[in-house]
C-alpha positions in Angstrom: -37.8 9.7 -40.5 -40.6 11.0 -41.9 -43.6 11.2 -39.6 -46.9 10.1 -41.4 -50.5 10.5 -41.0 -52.9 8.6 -43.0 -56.9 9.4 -43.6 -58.6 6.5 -44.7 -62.8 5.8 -45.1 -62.7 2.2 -46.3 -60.5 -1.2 -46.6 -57.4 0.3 -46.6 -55.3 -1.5 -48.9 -52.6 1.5 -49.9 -52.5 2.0 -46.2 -51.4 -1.8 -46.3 -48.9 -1.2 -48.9 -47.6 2.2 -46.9 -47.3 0.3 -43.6 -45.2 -2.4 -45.0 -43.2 -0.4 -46.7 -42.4 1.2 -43.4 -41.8 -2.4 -41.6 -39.7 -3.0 -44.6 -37.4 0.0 -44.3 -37.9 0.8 -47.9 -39.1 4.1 -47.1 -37.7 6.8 -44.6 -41.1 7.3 -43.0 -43.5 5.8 -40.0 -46.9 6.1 -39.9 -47.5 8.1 -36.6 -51.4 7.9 -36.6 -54.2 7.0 -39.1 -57.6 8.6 -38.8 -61.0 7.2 -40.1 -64.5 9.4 -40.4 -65.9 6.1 -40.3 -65.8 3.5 -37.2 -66.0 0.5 -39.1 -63.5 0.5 -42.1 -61.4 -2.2 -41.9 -58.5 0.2 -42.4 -58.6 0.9 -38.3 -58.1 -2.6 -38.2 -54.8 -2.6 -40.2 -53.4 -0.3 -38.3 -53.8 -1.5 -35.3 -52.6 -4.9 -36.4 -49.5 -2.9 -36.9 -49.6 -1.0 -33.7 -50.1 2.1 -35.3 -52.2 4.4 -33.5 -55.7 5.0 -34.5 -58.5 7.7 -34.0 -62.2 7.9 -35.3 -63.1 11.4 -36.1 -67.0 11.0 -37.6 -67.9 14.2 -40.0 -71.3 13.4 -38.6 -70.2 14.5 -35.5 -69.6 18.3 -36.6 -72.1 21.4 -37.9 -70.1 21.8 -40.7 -67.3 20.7 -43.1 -64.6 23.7 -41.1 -65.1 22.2 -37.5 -64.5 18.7 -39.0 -61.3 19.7 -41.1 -59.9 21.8 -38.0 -60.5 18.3 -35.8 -58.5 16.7 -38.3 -56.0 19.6 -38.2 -55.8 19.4 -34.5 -55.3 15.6 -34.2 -52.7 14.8 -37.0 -50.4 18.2 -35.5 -50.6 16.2 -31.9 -49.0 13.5 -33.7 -46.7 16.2 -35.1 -47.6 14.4 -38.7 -45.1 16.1 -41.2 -46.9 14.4 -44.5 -50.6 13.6 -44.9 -51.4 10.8 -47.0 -54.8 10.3 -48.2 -55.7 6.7 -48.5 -59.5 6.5 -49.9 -60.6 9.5 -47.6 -63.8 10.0 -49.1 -64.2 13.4 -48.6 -63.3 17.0 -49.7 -61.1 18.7 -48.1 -61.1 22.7 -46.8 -59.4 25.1 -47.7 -58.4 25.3 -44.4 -57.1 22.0 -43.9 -54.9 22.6 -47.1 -53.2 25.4 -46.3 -52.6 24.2 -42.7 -50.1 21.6 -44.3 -48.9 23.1 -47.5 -47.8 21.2 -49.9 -47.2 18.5 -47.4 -50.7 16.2 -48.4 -50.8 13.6 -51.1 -53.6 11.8 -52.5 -53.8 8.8 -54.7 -56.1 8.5 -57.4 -57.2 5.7 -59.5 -56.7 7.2 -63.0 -54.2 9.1 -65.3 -54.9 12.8 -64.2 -56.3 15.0 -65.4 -58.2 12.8 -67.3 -61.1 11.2 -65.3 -61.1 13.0 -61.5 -63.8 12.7 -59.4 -65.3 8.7 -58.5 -66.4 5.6 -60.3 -63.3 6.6 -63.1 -62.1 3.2 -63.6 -65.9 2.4 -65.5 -65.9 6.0 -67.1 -62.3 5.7 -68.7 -63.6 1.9 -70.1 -66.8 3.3 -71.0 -64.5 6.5 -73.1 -62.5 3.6 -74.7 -59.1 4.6 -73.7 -56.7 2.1 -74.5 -54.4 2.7 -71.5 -55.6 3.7 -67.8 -54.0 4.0 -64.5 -52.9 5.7 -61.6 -51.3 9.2 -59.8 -50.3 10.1 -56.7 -50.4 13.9 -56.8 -50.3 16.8 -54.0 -53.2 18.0 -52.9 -54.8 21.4 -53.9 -57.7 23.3 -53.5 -59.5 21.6 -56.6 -60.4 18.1 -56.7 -57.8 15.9 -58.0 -56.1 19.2 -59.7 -53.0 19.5 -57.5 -49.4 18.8 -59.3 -48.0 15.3 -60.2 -46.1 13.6 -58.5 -46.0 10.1 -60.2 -47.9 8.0 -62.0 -48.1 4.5 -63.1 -49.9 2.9 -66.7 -51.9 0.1 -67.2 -53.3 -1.0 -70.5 -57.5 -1.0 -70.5 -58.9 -4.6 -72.7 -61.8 -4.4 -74.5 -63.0 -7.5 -72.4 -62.3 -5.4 -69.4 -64.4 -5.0 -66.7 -64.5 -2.2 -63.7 -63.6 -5.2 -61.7 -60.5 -6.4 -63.5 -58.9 -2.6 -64.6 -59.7 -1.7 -60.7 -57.5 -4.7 -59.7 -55.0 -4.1 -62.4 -54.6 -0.3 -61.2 -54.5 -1.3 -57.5 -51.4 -3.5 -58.2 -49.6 -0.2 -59.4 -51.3 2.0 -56.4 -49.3 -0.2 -54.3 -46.1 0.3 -55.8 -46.1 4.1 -56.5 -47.3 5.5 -53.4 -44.9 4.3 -51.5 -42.5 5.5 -53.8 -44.0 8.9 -54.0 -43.3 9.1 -49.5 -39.8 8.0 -50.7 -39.1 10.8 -52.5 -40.6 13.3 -50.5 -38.9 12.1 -47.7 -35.6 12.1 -49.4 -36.0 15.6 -50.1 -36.1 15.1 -53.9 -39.4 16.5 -54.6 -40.0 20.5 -55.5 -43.2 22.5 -56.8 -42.9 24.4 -59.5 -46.1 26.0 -60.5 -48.0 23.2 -61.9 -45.0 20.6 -62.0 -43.3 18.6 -59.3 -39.2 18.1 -60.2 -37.7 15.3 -58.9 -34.1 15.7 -57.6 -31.8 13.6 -59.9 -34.5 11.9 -61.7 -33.0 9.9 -65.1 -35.1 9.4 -67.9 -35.5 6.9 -70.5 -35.6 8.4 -74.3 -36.9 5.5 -75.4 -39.6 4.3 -73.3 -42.9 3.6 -74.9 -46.2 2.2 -74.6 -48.1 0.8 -77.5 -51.8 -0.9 -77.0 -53.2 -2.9 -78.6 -49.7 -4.2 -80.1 -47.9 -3.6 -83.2 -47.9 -7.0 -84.1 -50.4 -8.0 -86.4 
């Protein structure tokens, strides 16, 4: 059982989806302890609905971005987290932090990467006119949003589309994948190979395809 700590800054809704994965058994994992840099996201609240430890660690608190990172460090090893999931942690992390859990934190972003890192994507890929958008749940490097992909997950972008209705569409599919992504981590089925992440006995479909707007017309 995979032991998991989650960093979260805001409503927490792929925490939600994590955490009931977990209650579900449909993942090998338990969320050991989920850390907010801010008091009042609602994702503290989720946690705790589930009985899931919590701790506030304010960035505000510390001189600089390496004394906050090494709080973090110090906290999720006393939970002896073996995974870091980032959850809508709105901030950077050090190098520090990274390479005190390599290759052991994910993150999951609201677009296909590497198209579109960064924030506010959702409006720039409908403002770019991309007919499909998305999501990825990738490890965490260095760079922002540049670390290798894990999995992602395709939606298609309307032209009546707004930031609203492609975030909601994307969030549907955040739900299902990160989940997955623990899954397969804690399966052992996951390996990093320069910039690609194999997956252990992973079938593929020759003919899957995605076509928008439709061929029939």
């Amino acid at each position: 059982m995979v032991r998991l700590g989650v960093l979260v800054s805001g409503s927490g809704t792929n925490l939600q989806s994590i955490l009931d994965a977990c209650a579900a058994g449909s993942i090998d994992a338990r969320v050991a302890v989920v850390i907010s840099n801010v008091s009042s996201a609602y994702a503290l609240t989720r946690a705790q609905n589930a009985g899931v430890p919590t701790r506030v660690v304010s960035h505000k608190e510390y001189p600089d971005r390496d004394a906050f990172d090494a709080e973090l460090v110090s906290v999720l090893k006393g939970y002896d987290v073996e995974l870091v999931c980032l959850a809508g942690f709105m901030r950077i992390l050090t190098p520090g932090f990274i390479r005190a859990f390599p290759g052991r934190i994910m993150n999951i972003h609201p677009a296909l990467l590497p198209s579109f890192p960064g924030l506010d994507v959702r409006q720039a890929a409908i403002d770019h006119g991309v007919r499909f958008s998305g999501c990825t749940v990738h490890f965490v490097d260095e760079g922002v949003d540049t670390g290798p992909i894990i999995i992602q997950a395709v939606v298609p972008v309307y032209p009546d589309d707004t930031e609203e209705s492609l975030r909601d569409r994307i969030l549907k599919r955040e739900h299902q994948i990160y989940p997955g992504a623990i899954q397969l981590y804690a399966q052992g089925r996951l390996s990093i190979s320069g910039r690609r992440v194999l997956i252990q006995d992973h079938h593929h479909d020759e003919a899957a395809c995605l076509i928008n707007p439709s061929l029939d017309f």
